[in-house]
C-alpha positions in Angstrom: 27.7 103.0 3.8 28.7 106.8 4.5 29.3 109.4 2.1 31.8 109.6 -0.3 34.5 113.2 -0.6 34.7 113.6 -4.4 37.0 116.4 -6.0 36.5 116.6 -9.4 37.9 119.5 -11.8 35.0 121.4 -12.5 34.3 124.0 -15.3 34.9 127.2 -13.6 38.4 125.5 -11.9 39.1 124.5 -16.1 39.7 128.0 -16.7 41.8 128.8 -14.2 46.1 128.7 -14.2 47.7 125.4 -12.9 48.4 126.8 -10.0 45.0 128.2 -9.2 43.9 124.7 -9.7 45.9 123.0 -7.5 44.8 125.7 -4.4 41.2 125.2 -5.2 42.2 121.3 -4.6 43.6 122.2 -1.6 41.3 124.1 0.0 38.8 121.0 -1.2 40.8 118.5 0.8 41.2 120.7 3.7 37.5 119.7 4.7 38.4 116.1 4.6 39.5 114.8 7.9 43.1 114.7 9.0 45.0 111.8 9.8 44.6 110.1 13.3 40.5 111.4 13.6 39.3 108.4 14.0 35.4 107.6 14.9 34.0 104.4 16.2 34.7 102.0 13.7 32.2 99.2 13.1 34.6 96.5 10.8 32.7 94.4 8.4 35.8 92.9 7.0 39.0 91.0 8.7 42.1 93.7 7.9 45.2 93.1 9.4 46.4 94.8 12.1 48.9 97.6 11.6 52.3 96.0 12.9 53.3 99.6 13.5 52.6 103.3 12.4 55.3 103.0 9.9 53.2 100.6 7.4 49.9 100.5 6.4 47.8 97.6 6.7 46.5 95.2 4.3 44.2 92.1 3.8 45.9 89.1 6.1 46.5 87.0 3.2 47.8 89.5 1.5 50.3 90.4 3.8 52.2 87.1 4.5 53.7 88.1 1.0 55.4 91.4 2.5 58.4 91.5 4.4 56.8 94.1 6.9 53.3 92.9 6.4 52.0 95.8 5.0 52.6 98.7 2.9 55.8 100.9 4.1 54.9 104.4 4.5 57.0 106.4 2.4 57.1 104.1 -0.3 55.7 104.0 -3.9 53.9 100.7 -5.1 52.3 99.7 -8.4 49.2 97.4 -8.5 48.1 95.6 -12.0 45.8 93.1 -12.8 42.6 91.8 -11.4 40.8 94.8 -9.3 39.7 92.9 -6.1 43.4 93.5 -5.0 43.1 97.2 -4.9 39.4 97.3 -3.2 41.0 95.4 -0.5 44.1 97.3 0.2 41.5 100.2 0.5 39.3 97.9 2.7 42.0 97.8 5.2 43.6 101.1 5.6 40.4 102.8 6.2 38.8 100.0 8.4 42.0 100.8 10.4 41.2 104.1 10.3 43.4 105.7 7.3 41.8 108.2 4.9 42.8 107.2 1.5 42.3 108.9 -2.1 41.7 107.6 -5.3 42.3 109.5 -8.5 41.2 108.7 -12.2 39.1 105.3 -11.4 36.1 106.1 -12.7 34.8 102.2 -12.4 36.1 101.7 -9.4 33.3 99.4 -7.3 32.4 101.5 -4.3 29.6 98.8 -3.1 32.4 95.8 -3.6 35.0 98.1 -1.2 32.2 98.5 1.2 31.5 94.9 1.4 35.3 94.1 2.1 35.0 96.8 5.1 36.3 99.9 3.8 35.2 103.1 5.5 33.4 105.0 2.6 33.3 108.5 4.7 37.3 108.0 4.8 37.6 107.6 1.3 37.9 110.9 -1.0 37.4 110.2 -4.9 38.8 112.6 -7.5 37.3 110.4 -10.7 38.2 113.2 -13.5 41.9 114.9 -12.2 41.9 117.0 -15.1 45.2 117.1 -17.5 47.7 116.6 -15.1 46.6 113.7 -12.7 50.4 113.0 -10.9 50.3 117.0 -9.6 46.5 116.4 -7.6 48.5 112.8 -6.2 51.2 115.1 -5.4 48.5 117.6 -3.7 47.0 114.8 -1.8 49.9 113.0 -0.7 50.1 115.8 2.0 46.7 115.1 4.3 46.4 111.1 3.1 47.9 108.1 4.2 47.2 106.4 0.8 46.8 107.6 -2.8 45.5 105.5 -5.9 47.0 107.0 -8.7 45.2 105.8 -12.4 47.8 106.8 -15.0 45.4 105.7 -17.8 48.0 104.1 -19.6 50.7 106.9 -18.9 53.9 107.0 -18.6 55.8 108.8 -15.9 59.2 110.5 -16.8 61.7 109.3 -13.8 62.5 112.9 -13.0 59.4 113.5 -12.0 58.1 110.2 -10.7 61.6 110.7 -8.1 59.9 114.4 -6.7 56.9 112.3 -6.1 58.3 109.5 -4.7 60.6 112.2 -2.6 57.3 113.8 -1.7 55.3 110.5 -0.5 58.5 109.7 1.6 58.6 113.6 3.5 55.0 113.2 4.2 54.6 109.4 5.0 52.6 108.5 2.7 51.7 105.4 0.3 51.2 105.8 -3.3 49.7 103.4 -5.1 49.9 103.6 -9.2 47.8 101.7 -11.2 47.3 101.4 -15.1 50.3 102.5 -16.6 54.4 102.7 -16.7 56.0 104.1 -13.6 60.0 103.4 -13.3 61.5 102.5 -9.9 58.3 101.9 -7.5 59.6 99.8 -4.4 57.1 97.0 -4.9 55.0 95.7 -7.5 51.8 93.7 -7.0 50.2 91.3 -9.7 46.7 90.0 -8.7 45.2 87.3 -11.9 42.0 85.7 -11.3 42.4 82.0 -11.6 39.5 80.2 -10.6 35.9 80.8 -8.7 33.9 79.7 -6.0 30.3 78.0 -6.4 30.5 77.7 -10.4 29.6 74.8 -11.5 30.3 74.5 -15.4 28.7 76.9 -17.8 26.1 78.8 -16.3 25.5 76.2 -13.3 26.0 77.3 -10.0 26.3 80.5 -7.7 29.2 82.4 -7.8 30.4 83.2 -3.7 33.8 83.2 -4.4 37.0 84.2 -6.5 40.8 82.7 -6.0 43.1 85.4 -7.3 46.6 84.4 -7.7 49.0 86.9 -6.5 52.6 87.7 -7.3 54.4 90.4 -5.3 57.9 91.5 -6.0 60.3 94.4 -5.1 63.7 95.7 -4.8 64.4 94.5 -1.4 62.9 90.7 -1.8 62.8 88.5 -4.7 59.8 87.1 -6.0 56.6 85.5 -3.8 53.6 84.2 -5.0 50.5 83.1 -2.8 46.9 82.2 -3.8 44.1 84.1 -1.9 40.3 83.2 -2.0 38.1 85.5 -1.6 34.9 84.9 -0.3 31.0 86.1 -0.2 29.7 85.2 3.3 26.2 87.1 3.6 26.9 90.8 3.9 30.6 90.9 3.9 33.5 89.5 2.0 36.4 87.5 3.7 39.8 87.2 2.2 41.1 84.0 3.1 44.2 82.1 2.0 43.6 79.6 -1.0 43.8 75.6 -0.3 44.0 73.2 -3.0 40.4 72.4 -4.1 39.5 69.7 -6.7 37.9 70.2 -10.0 34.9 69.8 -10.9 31.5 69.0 -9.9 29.9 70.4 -6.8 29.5 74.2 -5.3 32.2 75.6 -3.1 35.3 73.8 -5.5 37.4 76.2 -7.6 37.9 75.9 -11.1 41.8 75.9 -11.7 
């Protein structure tokens, strides 16, 4: 599956100043790869295709909710709910070729991401940022094309969540915050789980699938809502979009 870059704040770095910190980060990320070195890419998954170097791809389903089908470089979007949303969005941009971070998710499920496509070698994991986890998103936004930013239930003030956002936008990037309050993000994504493939009642049946509901939102579109099933199909995982299925008896139907 490749090896995964991970940056954690270790206990000689703990010692140091802020500032000290943050170069030690840097010269950390310098090793990653830059944007646009890309090797042969061996897709498991179905990503969309990038509709132009100004957004960054995401699952197909997925992007029928966005008015430029993809994530808009530059741009600040916050993800909640059910986490098969975000393992996707990664899935695509490093399928395509994007390096990506991820900061603060210690749980996040590395083997599900690979089975959805994503490039593990592209992806750089920073799973304890220290006390100050917006200033390493701030550090990374400058070699990444996307950065997964876990506030743990933070809240950002707006003065500084605008030098980020100001930040993301010089260097092209796409920030992604996830798991707590961050005023004025361009568009908000809301992913509930609302029924499964394969189950049968209570403990009858083999799960191969999940329908996540999805509700997607911003400042320049009003509300959109979709259903997307996503699907087990030997070794990888398809995103698909949802169809009305009965209830009840008999695997592949979705309880609702």
């Amino acid at each position: 599956m490749g090896e995964v870059a991970e940056f954690p704040i270790g206990d000689e770095e703990a010692g140091l100043e802020r500032a000290q910190q943050i170069e030690a980060l840097r010269r950390r990320i310098a090793a990653v790869p830059s944007r646009g070195e890309v090797s042969r890419p061996t897709p498991v998954a179905e990503p969309a295709e990038v509709p132009s170097r100004g957004v960054l791809p995401v699952p197909g389903p997925l992007a029928e909710l966005l008015p430029h089908g993809g994530l808009v470089r530059g741009t600040v979007v916050s993800v909640s709910g059910a986490a098969s949303l975000l393992l996707g969005v990664l899935a695509s941009v490093t399928s395509s070729g994007g390096h990506a971070a991820v900061i603060g998710q210690r749980r996040l499920g590395l083997l599900a991401a690979a089975e959805m496509g994503a490039h593990l070698q592209r992806l750089a994991m920073v799973p304890d940022p220290g006390p100050d986890p917006v200033e390493v998103a701030a550090v990374l936004l400058d070699g990444m094309d996307l950065v997964v930013l876990g506030l743990g239930g933070a809240s950002v003030p707006p003065t500084r969540a605008r030098a980020v956002v100001a930040r993301a936008r010089s260097k092209g990037a796409v920030l992604i915050v996830t798991d707590g309050r961050w005023e004025g993000a361009q568009v908000r994504l809301e992913a509930q789980v609302s029924g499964y493939d394969g189950v049968d009642g209570p403990g009858l049946g083999r799960l191969c699938g999940t329908r996540l509901s999805v509700r997607a939102h911003g400042r320049a579109f009003p509300p959109r809502t979709t259903q997307i099933d996503v699907c087990a199909e030997r070794s990888r995982v398809l995103w698909e979009p949802g169809e009305p299925r009965r209830i009840g008896g008999g695997a592949g139907r979705v309880a609702q």
